[in-house]
N, C-alpha and C positions, 0 to 999 in steps of 0.2 A: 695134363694133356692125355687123350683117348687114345688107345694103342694102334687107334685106327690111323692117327697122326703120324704116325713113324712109320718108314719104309724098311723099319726090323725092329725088333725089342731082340739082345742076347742075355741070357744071365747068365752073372756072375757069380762068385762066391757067396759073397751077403747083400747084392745089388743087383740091379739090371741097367742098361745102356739100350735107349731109346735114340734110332738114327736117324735122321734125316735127310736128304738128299734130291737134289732132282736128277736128271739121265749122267749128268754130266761132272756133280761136285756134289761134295761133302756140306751139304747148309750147318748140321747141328747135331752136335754128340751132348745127349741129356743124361745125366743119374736117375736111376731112377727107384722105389723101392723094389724088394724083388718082385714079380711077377712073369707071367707067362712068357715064355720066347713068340715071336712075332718071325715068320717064317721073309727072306728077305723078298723084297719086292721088286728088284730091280738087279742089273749086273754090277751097279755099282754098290748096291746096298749089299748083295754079297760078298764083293771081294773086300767090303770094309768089315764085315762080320768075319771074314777070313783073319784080316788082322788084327782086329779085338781079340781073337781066340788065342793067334799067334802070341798076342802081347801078358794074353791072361797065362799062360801057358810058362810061357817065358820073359820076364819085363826088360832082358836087352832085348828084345826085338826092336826094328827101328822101322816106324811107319814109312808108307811111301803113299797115301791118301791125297787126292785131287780136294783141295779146300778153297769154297767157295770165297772171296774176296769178304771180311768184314771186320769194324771195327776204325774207329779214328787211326790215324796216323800214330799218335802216344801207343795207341794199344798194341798195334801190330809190330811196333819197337820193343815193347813191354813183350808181348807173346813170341817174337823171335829170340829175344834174351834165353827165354822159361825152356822154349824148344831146345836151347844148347844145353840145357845142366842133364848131363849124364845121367840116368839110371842108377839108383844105390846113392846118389849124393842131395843134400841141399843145400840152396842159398836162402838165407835171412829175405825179408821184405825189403830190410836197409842195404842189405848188399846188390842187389837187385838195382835198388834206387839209387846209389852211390856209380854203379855200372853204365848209367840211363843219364846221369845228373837230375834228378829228379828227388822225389819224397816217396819215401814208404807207405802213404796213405794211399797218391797216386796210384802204387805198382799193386797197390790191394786191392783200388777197386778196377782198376785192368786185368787182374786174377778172378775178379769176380764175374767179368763180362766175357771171360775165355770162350768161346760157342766150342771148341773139339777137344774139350777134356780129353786124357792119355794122350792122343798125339802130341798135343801141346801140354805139356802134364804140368799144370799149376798145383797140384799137388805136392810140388819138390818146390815151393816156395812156402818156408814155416817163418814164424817170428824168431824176434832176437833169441838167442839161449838155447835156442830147437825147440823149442814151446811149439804146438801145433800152430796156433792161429786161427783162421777164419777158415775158411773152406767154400766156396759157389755162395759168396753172402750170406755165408751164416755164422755164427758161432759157437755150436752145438748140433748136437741131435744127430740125425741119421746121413746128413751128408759128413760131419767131420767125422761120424764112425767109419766113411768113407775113404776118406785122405786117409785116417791109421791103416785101414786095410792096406793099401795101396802102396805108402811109404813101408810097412813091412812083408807085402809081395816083394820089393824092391829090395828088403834087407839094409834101410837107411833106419 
């Protein structure tokens, strides 16, 4: 997507965070590789670049973002689970799924369809054993070098 799609690009350490929004809600927190910051576009794309900074900064921080309605009924069960695991900790996909009554493949690809990464941090959902896992549907490459970032900003 063109940076002109986003209402911010912020970077991060080894990434950047491509936001979207209209006046009112958060649409979609993207990874993205690094590139240019994208000045925000709006008062809410600033105060959400506020709390990306806060969160890059310090990973207790605890969002407080307007998020635009999305996702099946499953997912938004799946994504309010993810939202509760504390900073510095994670749950298995099967613990997750066990939590949910559900299946691990499920809860994986409800991890995959997250639209507000860090606020909803599916990043603190790894495989069995603490194996990394998948990562924004992938399993490899520049997003899962992502999740390791993240899981040790967090010191998990």
């Amino acid at each position: 997507m063109s940076a002109a799609a986003y209402q911010a690009v912020l970077s991060a350490p080894t990434f950047a965070l491509g936001l979207r929004c209209s006046d009112d809600e958060i649409l979609a927190i993207e990874y993205l590789e690094p590139r240019a910051e994208v000045v925000p576009q709006s008062l809410l794309a600033k105060e959400a670049v506020r709390q990306l900074r806060a969160y890059l900064k310090d990973p207790r921080f605890v969002f407080g973002l307007p998020l635009a309605p999305a996702g099946t009924a499953f997912q938004r069960r799946v994504w309010g689970r993810i939202a509760a695991i504390p900073s510095g900790r994670t749950l298995s996909y099967g613990e997750l799924a066990q939590a949910i009554a559900s299946g691990p493949r499920a809860v994986g690809n409800a991890c995959g369809r997250n639209p507000y990464p860090l606020v909803v941090p599916c990043h603190r959902v790894v495989a069995a054993g603490g194996a990394l896992g998948g990562f924004a549907r992938q399993r490899g490459g520049f997003l899962l070098d992502v999740k390791r970032w993240l899981l040790a900003h967090e010191g998990s």
